[in-house]
N, C-alpha and C positions, 0 to 999 in steps of 0.2 A: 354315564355321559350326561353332565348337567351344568344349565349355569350355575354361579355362586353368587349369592351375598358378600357384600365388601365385607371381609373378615382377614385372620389371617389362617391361610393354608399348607395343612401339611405339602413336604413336597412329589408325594405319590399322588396329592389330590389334584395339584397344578396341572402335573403331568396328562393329568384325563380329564381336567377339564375343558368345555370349549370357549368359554369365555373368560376373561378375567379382569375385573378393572385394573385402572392404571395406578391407585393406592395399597392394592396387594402385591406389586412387584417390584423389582430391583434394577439395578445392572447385572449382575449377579443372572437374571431370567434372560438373557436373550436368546439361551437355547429354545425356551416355553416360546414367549412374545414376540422376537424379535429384538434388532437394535433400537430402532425408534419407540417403539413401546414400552423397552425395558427403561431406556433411559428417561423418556417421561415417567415414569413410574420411579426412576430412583431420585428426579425432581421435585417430585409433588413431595415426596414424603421427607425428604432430607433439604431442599435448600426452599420448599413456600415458608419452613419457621424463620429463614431469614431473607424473606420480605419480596424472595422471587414470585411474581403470578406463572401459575401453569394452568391450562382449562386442561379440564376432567373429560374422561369418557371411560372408555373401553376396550378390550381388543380381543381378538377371535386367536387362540391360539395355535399355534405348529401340530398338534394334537386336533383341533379340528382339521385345518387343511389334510394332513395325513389322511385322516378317517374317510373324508374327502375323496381322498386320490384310492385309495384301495377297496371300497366300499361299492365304488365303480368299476372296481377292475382298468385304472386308467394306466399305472404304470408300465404295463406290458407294451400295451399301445402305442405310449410314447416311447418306449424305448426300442422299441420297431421302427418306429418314426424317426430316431435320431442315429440310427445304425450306420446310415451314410452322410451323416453333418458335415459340412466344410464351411466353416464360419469366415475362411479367408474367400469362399465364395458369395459376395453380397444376393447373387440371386438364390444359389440355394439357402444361407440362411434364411433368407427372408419368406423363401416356401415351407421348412421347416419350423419358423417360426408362426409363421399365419396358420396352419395346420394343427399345431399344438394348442396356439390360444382357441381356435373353433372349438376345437374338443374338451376344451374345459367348459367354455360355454354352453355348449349345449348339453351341458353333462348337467342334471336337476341338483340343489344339496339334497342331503337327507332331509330328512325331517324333521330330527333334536337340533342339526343346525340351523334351518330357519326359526325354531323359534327358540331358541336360546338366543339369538341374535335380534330379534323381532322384539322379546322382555327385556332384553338388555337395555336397547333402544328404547320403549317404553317408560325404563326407570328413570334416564335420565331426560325423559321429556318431563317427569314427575318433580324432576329438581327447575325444569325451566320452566318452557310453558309447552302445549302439544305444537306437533309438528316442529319443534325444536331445529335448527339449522345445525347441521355435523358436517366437518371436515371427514373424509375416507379415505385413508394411506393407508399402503401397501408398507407391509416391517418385514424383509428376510433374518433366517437365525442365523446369515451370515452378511450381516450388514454392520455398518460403524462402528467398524473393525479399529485397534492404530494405525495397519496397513493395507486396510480395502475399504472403501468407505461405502461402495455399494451406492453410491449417490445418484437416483433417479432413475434408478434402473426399472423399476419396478409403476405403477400409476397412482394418482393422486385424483379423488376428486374433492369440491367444494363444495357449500351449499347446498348438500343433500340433504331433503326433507322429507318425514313418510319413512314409514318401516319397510314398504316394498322400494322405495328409492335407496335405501342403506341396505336393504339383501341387495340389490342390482349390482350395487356399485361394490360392494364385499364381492360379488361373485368376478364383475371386471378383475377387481386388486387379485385376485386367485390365480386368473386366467396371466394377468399380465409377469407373472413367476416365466413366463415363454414370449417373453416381446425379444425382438431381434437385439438389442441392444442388452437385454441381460443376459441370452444364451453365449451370447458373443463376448460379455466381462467374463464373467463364470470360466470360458473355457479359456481365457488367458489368464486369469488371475488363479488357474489350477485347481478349481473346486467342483465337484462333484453333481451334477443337474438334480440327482435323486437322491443327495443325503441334505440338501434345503428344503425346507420348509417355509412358505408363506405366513404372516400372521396378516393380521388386517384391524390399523387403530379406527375406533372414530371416538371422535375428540370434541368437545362443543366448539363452534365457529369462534371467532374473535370479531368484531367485526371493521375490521380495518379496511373494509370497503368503503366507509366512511370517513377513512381517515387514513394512515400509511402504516407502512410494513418494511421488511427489507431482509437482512444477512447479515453478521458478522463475525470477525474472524479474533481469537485472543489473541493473534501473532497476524506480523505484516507476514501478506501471502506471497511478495514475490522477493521480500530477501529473507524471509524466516526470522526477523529480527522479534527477541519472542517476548518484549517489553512495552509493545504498543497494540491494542486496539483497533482492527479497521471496523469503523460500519458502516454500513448502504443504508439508503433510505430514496422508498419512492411512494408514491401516492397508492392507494387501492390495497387490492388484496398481492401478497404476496409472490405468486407463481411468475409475475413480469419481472420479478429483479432476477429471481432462479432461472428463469426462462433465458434472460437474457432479452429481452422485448422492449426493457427501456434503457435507459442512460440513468442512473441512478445518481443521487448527493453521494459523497464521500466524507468522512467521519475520521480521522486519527485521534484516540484517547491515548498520552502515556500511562502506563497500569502503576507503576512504581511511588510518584507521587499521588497519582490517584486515590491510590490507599492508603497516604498518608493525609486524608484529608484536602486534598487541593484541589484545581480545576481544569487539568492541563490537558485541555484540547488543544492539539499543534496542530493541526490542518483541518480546514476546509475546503469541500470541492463543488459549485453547487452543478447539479447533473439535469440533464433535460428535459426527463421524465413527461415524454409527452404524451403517454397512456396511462390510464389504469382500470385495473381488473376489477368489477363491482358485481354485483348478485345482479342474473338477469330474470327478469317475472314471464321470462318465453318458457317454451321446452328445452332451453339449456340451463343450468344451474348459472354461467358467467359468462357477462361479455366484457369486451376492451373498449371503451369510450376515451375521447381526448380530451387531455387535462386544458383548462384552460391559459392564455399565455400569462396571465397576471399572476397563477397558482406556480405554473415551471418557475419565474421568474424567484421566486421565495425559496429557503430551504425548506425541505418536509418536518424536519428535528428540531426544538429549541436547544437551546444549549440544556438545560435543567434533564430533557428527555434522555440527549447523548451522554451525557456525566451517568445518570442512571443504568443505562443502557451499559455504558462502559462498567460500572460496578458489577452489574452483574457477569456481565463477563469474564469476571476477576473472579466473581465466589463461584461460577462456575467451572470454571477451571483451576482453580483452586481445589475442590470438591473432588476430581475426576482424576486431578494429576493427585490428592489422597490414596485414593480409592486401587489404579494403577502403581502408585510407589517412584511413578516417574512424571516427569514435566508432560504434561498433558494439554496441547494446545485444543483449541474448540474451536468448532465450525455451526451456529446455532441462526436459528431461523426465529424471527421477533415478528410480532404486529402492535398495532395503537389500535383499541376499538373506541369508535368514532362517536358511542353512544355517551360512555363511560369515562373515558379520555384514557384508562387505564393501558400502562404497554403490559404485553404478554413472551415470555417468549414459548415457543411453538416447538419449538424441534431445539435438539442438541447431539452432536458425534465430534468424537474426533476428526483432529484437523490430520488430513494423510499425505500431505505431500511433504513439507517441511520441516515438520516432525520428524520423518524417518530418513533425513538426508543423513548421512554418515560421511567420515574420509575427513583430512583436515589438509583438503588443497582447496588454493586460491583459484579459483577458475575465473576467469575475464575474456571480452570478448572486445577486439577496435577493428572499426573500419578505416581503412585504407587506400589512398586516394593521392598522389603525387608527393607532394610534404608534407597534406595533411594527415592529420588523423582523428576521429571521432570514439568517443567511448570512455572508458576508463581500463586499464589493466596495469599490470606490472609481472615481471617473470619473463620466462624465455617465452621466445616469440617463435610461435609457428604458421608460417604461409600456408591458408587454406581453400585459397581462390585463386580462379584466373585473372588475369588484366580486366579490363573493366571494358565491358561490351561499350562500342558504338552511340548506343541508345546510350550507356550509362555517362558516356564522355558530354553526350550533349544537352545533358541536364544538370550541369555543374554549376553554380555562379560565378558571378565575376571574381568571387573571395574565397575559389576553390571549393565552397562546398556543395557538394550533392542536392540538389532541392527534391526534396520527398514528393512523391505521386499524392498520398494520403497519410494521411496521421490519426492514432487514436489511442488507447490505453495499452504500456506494454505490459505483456503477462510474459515474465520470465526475465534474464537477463544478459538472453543469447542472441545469437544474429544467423540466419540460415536465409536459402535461395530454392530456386526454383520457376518451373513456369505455374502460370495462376492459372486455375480450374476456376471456374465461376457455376456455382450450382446451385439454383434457387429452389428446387423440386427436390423432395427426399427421395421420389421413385426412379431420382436419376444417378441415385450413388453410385449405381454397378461401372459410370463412365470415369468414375476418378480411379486413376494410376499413381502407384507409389509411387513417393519423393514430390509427388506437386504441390503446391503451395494452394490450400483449402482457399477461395472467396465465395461468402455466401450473406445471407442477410444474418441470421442469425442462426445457431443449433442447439437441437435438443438430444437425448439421449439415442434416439435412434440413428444419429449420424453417427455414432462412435466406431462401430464397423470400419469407417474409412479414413478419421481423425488420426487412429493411429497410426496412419501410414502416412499421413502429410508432414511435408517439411515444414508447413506452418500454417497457420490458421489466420484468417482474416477476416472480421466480421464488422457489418455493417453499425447493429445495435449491441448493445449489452455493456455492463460495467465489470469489475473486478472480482464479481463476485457472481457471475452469471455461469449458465454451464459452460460454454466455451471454453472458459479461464481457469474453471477449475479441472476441465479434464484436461486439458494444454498445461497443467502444471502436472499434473497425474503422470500423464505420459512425455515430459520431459520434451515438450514443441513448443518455440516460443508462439505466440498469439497476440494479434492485434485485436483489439476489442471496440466497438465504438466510433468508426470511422464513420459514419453516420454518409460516407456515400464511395464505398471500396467498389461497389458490383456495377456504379457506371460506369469507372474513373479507369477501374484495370481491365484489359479486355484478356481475352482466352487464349491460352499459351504463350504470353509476354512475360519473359523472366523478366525477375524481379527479384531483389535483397531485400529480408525482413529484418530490419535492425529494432532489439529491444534492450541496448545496451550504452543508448543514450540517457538514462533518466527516465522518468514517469510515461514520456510520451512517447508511441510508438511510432515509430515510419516505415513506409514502403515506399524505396527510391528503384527507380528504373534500371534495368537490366544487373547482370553478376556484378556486382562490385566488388573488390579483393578486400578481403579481411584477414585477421590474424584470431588466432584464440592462446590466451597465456596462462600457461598451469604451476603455481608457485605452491609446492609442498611448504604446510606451517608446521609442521613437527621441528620440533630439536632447535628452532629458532634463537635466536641468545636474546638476551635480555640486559640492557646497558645502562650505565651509570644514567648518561646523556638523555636527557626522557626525549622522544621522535613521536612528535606531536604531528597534526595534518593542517593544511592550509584547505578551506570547504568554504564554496562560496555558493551553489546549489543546494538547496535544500534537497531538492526532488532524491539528489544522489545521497544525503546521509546516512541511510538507513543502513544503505549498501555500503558504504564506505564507512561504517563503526566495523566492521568486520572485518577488514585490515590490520594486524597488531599495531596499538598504539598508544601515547599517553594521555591523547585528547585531540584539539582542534588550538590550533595557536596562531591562525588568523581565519576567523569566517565574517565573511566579506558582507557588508551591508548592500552595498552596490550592486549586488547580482539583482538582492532581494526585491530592493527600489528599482530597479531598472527592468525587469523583466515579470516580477509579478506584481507591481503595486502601480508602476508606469506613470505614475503624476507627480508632478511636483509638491513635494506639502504645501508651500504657499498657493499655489493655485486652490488645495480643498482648504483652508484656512481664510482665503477670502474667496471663494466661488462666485461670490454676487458681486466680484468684483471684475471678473476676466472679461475683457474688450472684443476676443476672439468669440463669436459665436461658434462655430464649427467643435474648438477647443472645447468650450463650454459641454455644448452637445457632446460632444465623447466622453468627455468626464461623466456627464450625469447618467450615459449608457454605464459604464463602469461601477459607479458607485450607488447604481439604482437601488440598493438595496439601504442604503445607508441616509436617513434626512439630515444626519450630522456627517456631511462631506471627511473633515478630521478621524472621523472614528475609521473609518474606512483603512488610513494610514495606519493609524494602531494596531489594526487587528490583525493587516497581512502582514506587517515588521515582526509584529510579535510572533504568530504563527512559524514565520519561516525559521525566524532565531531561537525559536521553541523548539522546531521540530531537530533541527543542527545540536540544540541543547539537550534536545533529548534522547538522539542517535549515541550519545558517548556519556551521558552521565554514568557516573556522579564525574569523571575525570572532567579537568579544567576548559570551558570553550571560552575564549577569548575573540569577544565581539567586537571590532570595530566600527566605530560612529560613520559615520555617511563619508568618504574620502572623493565623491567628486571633482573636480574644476567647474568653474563656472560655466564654461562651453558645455560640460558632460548633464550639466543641472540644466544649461536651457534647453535641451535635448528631450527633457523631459514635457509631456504630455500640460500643457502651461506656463512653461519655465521660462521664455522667453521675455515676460512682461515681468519677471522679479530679479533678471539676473543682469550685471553687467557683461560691456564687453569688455575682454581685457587683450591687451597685445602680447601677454604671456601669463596663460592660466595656470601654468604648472607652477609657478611662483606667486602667485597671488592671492586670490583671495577662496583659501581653501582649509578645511578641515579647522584646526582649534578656533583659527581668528572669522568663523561663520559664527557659531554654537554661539557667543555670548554679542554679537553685533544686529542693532537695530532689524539688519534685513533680513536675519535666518533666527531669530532668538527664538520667533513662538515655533516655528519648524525644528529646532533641536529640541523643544519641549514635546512635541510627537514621539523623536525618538529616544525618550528618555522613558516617558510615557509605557513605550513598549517593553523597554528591558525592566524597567517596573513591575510589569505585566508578567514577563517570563521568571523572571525571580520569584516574586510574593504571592502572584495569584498561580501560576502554573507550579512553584516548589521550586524550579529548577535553578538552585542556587548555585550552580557550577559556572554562570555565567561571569564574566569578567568582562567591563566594558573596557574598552580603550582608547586613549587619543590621540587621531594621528594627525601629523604637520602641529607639531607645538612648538611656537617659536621660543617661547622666553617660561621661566617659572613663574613668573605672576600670572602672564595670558591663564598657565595652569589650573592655578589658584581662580583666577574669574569662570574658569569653563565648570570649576568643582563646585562653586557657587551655582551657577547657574542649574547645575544637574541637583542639587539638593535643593534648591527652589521647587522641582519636579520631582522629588521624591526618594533621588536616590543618594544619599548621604554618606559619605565614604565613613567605613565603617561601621555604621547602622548594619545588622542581619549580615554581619562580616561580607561586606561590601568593599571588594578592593576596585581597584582605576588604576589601569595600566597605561604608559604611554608610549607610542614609537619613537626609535630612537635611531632618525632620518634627518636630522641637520646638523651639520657641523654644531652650532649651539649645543643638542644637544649631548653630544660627549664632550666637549670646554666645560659643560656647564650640568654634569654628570652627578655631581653631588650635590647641585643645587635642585637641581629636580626628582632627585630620591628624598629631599625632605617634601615633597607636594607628592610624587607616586610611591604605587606601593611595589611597581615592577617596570622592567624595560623590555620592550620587543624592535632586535634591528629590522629595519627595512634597506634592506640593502639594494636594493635598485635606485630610492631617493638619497641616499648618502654616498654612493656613487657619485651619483647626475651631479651633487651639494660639492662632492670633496673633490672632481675633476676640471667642475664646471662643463658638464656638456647635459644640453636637450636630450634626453632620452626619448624624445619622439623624431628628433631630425635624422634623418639616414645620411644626410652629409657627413655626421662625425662617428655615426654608430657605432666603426671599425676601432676607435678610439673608448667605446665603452664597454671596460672591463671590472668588476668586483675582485678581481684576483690583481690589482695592482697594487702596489706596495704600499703607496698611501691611505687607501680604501681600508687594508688590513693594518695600519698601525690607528687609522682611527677605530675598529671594529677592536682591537686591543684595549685600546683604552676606553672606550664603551665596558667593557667585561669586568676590567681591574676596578672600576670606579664603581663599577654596581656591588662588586664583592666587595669593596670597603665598607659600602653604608650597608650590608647585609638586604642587599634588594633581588630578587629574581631577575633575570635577563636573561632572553633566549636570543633567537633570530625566526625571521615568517618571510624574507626578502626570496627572492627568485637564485640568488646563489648556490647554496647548497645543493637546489633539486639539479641543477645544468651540473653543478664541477666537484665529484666525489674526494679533489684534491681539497678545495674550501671546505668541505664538511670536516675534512681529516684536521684542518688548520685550528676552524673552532672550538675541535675536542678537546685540541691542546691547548688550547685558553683556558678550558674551565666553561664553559659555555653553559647553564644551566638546562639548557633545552634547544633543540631544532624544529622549526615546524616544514615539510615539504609537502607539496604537489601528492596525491594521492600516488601516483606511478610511479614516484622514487624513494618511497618508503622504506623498501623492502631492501633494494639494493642497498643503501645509504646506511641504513640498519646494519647490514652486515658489513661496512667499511669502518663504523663507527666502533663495531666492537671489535675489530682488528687491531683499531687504533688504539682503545683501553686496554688490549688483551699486552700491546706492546709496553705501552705506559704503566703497568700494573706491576 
């Protein structure tokens, strides 16, 4: 029994030794090391020659800890001790817990292992400097697994300094092999308390006490879309983002052009981060101090940091899904030391939740509420609720919908109920009853005992990548993350609906609300001439919605973008020093605090949003459309009022092509030209197609095509097509005049209605009178199709018809229709009508 010299070792020698650095191992060792040890060890050696940093240490192997355990005579002991376990009892686990960790504690090591540990320590104070700062994690041999990830089950400390502070805290990480929370994984996840083994790393510190750390995942965590990149990033030492203790930045890299070079980060999120973890010079190794507001206000990450960040993420997982034989997502822990500016990453395991989904059903989940409905789904529709409690009636608005108690990040993308437990004390878990909806400030791995009986989780701090969310993914509960004040707001035993199937952001609306859950099996599905494109005007949903069969996106909507995440007028940040409104002023510059060039601000969420939509479905075709406002819907906007007129009819006026090239919107269309520039050249994502809707005449076309290659984008250039709607009477008269200026047609069939009836489709006097299924409507949509296939042009349809009346879908098939784009929830059905229809036609 001895340490070793970095060398390489036989594997009789591994086996009995008690030390081993983390350059003599593999993945291959996690039986010797552990998971965390092994896999540091198969980093350092195989991905620092391509340019990944790992710090160096050490780790105590499963062969010490054994020698350990028997040496003492402890196994008997404990398994005395564990003879009457009831881990669905939180109080007796938690005495057989407490009683197991005592007794390792007080149990001495031997003696070759303090000082095998003690030299080890020593050698690498010989590479730093004395008293060298070490991380100390716990590594089980059954940890970051692809189906157990073992994640925090075990203790971590920081900043340990001193040979007797790194024996202390190795003897903790030994002892914590019996914390309640891993006796309690262990005996659900079926493994054995006596055939684990502890190892124990220590690692040199990073020192991102000085500067930020965070999490990230090679695949989105909560639709498993396993193309994109998420990462955290918060201030300080790392354990606050795991912990769940702050509000972290949010990061989306696409991996795909990534690696070809490019720079496509499609979202940012900036997060609160109003703590962070630093070294403290007391008798604790670390304390939590508050960020200051000037530092929350900024991201933690430059761009330069996140692109690196994301590559590695790429060659890590690339390396691992090697190594396995299969697509291997990663779940890896990063820091920035603050001295050096260099990032690091720290930790690497498999990612276990979305990885190991299997089954090729559509599951969806909509709430339910008089005519409305909220969510997304499609498929048979199953009642899984009662009527909607009292409480829930009277928190409806005037526009029918539910107004949410509290809102935060959703983890998952289900909706469950219950009444709320609120528990701020861990010593008071023994009070939570299954099926209650978890509210607490935040949790760590010792609440897990009781996690898995909650119908859902709500927490005050933490972001997507905090414990909470990862074990709320683990164990299949959705979780609200980040509510930043759930424990004043919900009081104790007030049912409540957890909806996380709105989008990004999670809600808790008052009392049972009825919902539906829709299971559409994707097997055997047909596959049709007719390509059944999507209509996507949320980004937040793309991710979720590229997982729908389809051939792409054939109208995503600019207007959601501008109107819900970007919220200003571009003229208002185009002349800023110009707006009369102080108030106005003042809100904008809350908004755009981050930006001294007002315009950039517009670039970078357009681009972003049309990026991330761009980047859910590539390579298949996303067809962007330009800004399609009215001028009422633009002074709506956040400044809009002092650039826009009034008009006595905006739906006919001064909207969509005839803005883009006119004195009072020209430098505002160069913003969004600006951006799909952006999405194309700098992000890679050439799948985009811009398009122009309300084009009255083929010259207007001609002037908007000018103006958009004035900005960059050049029909043609980087096979750069421009698509136009084909929504006025004009344009099918004048069908072949406008396929020599575009290079495709998309109908809008709600505007060629409103054009070919003559009626308001906002007046309810005539509403009864507007139909897409009238004769006239369908000989103009005729001759739309036949004039496109003469000049060999693309024509689809994106208008609101097809998704309402599977009889108009059937009609288009029969024209020859190149493509349908619908409503995410009539996909599925439309899809199977369409190949009914071919099957007939065939």
């Amino acid at each position: 029994m001895t340490t070793v010299s970095k060398n390489t070792l036989s594997q009789s020698s591994q086996e009995r030794s008690l030390i081993l650095w983390f350059d003599e191992v593999g993945i291959a060792d996690i039986p010797v090391v552990g998971g965390k040890n092994a896999s540091l060890g198969e980093m350092i050696q195989q991905l620092t020659p391509k340019g990944i940093n790992v710090p160096t240490g050490f780790a105590t192997t499963a062969y010490a800890y054994r020698y350990f355990i028997q040496s003492a005579g402890l196994e008997a002991k404990l398994r005395k001790l564990f003879a009457d376990l009831d881990v669905e009892d939180v109080k007796n686990l938690r005495e057989r817990g407490k009683k197991a960790r005592s007794l390792l504690i007080h149990t001495p090591f031997p003696v070759e292992l303090r000082e095998a540990i003690a030299k080890a320590y020593q050698s690498l104070c010989e590479q730093y400097n004395a008293e060298t700062d070490v991380a100390v994690r716990s590594s089980a041999t059954a940890e970051d697994l692809p189906d157990a990830s073992f994640a925090g089950q075990q203790e971590t400390y920081l900043n340990v300094v001193g040979a007797e502070g790194v024996l202390a805290a190795c003897h903790k990480c030994f002892a914590s092999i019996f914390t309640d929370r891993a006796i309690s994984y262990r005996h659900t996840k079926g493994f054995d308390h006596f055939s684990i083994a502890l190892a124990v790393g220590v690692q040199k510190m990073v020192r991102s006490d000085l500067a930020t750390s965070g999490v990230m995942f090679s695949i989105d965590t909560e639709t498993g879309f396993k193309d994109a990149a998420l990462i955290t990033a918060a201030y300080g030492l790392g354990e606050n983002v795991v912990q769940g203790s702050v509000n972290p930045d949010e990061y989306y890299v696409f991996k795909p052009t990534l690696k070809a070079g490019f720079r496509p980060i499609i979202d940012k999120k900036l997060g609160s981060k109003e703590l962070k973890m630093i070294y403290d010079d007391g008798s604790k190794f670390t304390k939590n101090v508050s960020v200051l507001p000037s530092e929350r206000g900024k991201f933690a990450l430059s761009d330069e940091e996140i692109l690196q960040l994301g590559t590695w993420a790429c060659l890590i997982e690339d390396h691992y899904s090697q190594i396995h034989g299969i697509s291997t997502p990663m779940d890896i822990e990063w820091a920035k030391d603050g001295i050096t500016n260099q990032l690091f990453i720290v930790q690497a395991r498999p990612e276990t939740v979305q990885s190991q989904k299997t089954g090729n059903v559509l599951r969806s989940y909509r709430l339910l509420l008089g005519n409305r409905e909220w969510g997304i789904g499609n498929g048979e529709k199953t009642f899984q609720s009662p009527l909607p409690s009292i409480d829930a009636i009277n928190r409806v608005s005037t526009d029918d919908s539910p107004i949410p108690l509290v809102t935060g990040r959703a983890i998952g993308e289900a909706i469950s109920q219950g009444k709320a437990r609120l528990i701020l004390d861990v010593q008071k878990l023994d009070q939570f009853q299954v099926g209650e909806v978890l509210v607490t400030e935040r949790t760590d791995p010792d609440w897990e005992p009781i996690m898995k009986r909650a119908s859902a989780i709500v927490t005050n701090s933490g972001g997507r990548t905090c414990h909470a969310a990862i074990i709320a993914r683990e164990l299949g509960v959705p979780a609200i993350v980040g509510c930043g004040n759930a424990t004043e707001i919900l009081k104790p035993g007030q049912e409540v609906t957890i909806s996380c199937a709105e989008g990004e952001e999670g809600k808790v609306y008052a009392g049972l609300l009825p919902f539906e859950v829709e299971e559409v099996p994707l097997e055997n599905l047909p596959r049709t001439r007719t390509q059944i494109l999507m209509n996507v005007g949320n980004p937040q949903e793309a991710l979720s919605l590229s997982a729908i069969p389809n051939d792409g996106v054939g109208l995503a909507r600019t207007e959601f973008i501008i109107a819900n995440q970007i919220q200003i007028h571009p003229m208002a940040l185009i002349h800023y020093d110009l707006l009369k409104d102080e108030f106005v002023k003042a809100k904008i510059a809350e908004i755009t605090a981050l930006y001294d060039e007002k315009p950039q601000y517009f670039v970078d969420k357009l681009a972003q949003g049309i990026g991330r939509i761009a980047a859910a479905f590539y390579p298949k075709p996303v067809i962007v459309r330009m800004s399609d406002f009215k001028s009422n819907e633009y002074a709506n906007l956040l400044g809009g009022r002092q650039f826009e007129p009034h008009e006595e009819n905006p739906m006919l006026g001064w909207r969509g092509a005839a803005r883009y090239y006119d004195e009072g919107y020209r430098e505002a269309f160069a913003l969004e030209c600006h951006a799909i520039k952006r999405v194309r050249e700098e992000m890679g994502l050439t799948n985009v197609i811009p398009m122009i809707p309300f084009c009255r005449t083929p010259d207007e076309g001609r002037l908007v095509l000018a103006e958009m290659a004035k900005n960059g984008l050049k029909q043609g250039v980087n096979d750069l097509q421009v698509y136009v709607m084909c929504e006025l009477p004009s344009n099918v008269i004048l069908a072949e005049e406008f396929a020599d200026v575009f290079d495709g047609f998309s109908i809008g069939s709600n505007d060629l209605t409103q054009l070919t009836l003559g009626i308001d489709r906002d007046s309810a006097l005539v509403a009864r009178l507007f139909d897409e299924r009238s004769l006239a409507v369908k000989r103009m949509v005729k001759m739309a199709i036949e004039a496109a296939k003469k000049c060999d042009r693309k024509i689809g349809i994106c208008g609101q018809a097809p998704s309402d009346y599977p009889e108009f879908a059937q009609f288009l098939v029969e024209q020859g229709i190149d493509s349908i784009s619908l409503n995410p929830d009539s996909v599925l059905k439309t899809m199977l009508e369409v190949a009914k229809v071919e099957g007939t036609n065939s």
